[in-house]
N, C-alpha and C positions, 0 to 999 in steps of 0.2 A: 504494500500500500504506500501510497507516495503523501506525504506530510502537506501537500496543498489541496487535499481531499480529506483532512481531519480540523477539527479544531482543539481548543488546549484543552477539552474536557477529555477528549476522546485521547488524547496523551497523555494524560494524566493514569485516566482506567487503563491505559497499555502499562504503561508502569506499574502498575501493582500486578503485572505477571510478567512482565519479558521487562531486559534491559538494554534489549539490542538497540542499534539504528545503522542507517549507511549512508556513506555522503561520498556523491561523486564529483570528483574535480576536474575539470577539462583545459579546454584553453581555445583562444578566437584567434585562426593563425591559419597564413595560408595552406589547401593541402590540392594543388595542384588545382584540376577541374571538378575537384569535389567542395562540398562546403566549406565556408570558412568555419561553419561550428560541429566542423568532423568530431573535434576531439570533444567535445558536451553533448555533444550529439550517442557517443558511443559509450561514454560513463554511465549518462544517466539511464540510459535503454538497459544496458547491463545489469546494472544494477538494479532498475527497478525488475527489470524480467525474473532475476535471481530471488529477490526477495520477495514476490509475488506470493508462490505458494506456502509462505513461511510466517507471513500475515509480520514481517518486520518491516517498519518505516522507510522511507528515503526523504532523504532533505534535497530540495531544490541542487540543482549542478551549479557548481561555482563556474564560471565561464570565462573568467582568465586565470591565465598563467603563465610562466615563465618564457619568455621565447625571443630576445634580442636581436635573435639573427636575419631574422624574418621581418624586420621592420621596414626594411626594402618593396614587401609586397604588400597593396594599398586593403587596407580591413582589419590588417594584424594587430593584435592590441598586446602589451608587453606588459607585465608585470616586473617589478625588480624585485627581487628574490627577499628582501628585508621585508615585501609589501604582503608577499603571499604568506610565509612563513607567520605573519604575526596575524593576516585575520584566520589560518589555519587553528593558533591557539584560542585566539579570539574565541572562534567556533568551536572549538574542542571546553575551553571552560563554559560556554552555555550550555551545552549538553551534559558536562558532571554537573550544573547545578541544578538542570534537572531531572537530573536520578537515572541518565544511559552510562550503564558503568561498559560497555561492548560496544566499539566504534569501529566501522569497517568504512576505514575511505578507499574508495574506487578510482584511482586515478585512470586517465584518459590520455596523457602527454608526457612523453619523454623528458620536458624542460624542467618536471617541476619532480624529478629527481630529489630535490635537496628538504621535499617532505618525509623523508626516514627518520635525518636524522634530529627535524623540528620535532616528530610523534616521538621519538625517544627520548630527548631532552624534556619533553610535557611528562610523559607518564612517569620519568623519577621525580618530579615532583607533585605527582599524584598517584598516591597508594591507591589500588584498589581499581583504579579505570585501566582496561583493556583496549588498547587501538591497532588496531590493523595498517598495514597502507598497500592496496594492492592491485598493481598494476598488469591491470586485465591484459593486455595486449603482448607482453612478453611473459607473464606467467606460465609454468612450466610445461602445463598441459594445453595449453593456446600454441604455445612456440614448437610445441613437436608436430603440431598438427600443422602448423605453417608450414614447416618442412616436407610434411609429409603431403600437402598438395604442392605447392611448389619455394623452393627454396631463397629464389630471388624476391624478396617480399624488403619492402620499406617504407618509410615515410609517404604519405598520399599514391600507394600504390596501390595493388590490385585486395591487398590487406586489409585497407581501410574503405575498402568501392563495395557498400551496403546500399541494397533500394535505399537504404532512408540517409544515406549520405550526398546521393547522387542529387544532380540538379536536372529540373525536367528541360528538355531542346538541349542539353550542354553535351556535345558528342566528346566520346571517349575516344585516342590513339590507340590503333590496333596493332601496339607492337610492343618489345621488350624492351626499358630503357637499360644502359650496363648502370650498373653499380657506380655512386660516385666516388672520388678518392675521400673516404672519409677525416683521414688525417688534414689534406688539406684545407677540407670544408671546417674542419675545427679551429683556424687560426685566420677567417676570413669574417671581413667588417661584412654589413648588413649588404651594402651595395655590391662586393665581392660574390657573399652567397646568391644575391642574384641572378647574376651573371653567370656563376657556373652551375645553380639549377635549374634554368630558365624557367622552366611552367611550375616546378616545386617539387617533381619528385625524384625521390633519392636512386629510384633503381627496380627496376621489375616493370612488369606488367602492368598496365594502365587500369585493365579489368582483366576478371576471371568470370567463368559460369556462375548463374546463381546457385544452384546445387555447390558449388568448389565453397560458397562464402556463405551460405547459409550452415555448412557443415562444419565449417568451423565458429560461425559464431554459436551454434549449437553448446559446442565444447567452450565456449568464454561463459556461456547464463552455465553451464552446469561446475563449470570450476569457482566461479564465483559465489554458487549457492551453497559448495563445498563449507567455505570458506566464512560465511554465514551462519551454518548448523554447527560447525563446529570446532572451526582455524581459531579455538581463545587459548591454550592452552600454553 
């Protein structure tokens, strides 16, 4: 159930049985000829898909984060790492003050990495609350399954080309892109990354079959929901 289809009465009676909740984190950044809100787009859906038959919350998708490199391409919104990290606590202390001791953030985006080690500097200083942070997209049993349809898989490639990513009239490239030099792309200003990813994706295929991508988002709602029932330990 998603926390914009409840009110505080109705969290409140959740509370006196379950302590769960899930909060997924995205970010608004180019991903080639798919949406700009690929990455919120795919937390939230996750997340809420997962938590669905489990009758636990989801808080609205936070919808920036980290992403500097990309501020070259026109829509991208940037968060600075000091910004996210503290409405992350921000968020994390309203929910222990209202009685969720079991936090599973869902992130959506590679940039905003530097939520580990935010959730683990909170929970030492909170005994008792449980946080997860878990990044659907390379978690363990998502990422073999990428391999296991096709290997060449990245950033706005055929990985993240969902019906509900895609934009209607916006035609897809029918071909492979190679891999980009990742080394180099990690020491390149915003106008640099431009240039050498021109439409934004990193390498692979532009699309795949809807059975190819349907099959593995399969495998993201059920690792997720994994991970909900019972990843507190």
């Amino acid at each position: 159930m998603n926390i914009r289809d409840m009110n505080w009465m109705q969290v409140e009676e959740y509370l006196k049985r379950d302590d769960r909740a899930v909060v997924p984190i995205g970010s608004t950044e180019q991903h080639a000829y798919l949406s700009l809100a690929t990455d919120s787009i795919l937390a939230e859906r996750v997340a809420s898909e997962a938590a669905a038959p489990l009758g636990v919350p989801v808080f609205p998708v936070m919808p920036y984060g980290i992403t500097p490199t990309f501020r070259a391409y026109p829509g991208t919104l940037s968060l600075r790492v000091e910004t996210l990290l503290a409405v992350t606590c921000d968020v994390l202390d309203s929910l222990a003050a209202s009685g969720f001791k079991r936090v599973l953030i869902v992130n959506g985006h590679g940039g905003n990495l530097p939520l580990n080690a935010c959730v683990a500097g909170w929970m030492a200083d909170h005994a008792g609350v449980t946080v997860r942070v878990h990044h659907w997209w390379n978690a363990p049993k998502v990422w073999k399954k990428v391999q296991e349809i096709d290997p060449v898989a990245s950033h706005a490639s055929w990985m993240e080309n969902f019906p509900w990513t895609r934009l209607a009239e916006v035609a897809m490239p029918d071909r492979q892109k190679p891999m980009v030099n990742l080394a180099r792309l990690a020491i390149l200003d915003p106008a640099g990354t431009r240039a050498l990813l021109e439409e934004g994706n990193f390498g692979g295929r532009f699309q795949r079959s809807d059975a190819d991508v349907l099959a593995l988002w399969k495998v993201a709602v059920e690792e997720t929901r994994e991970l909900i029932e019972g990843g507190w330990r």
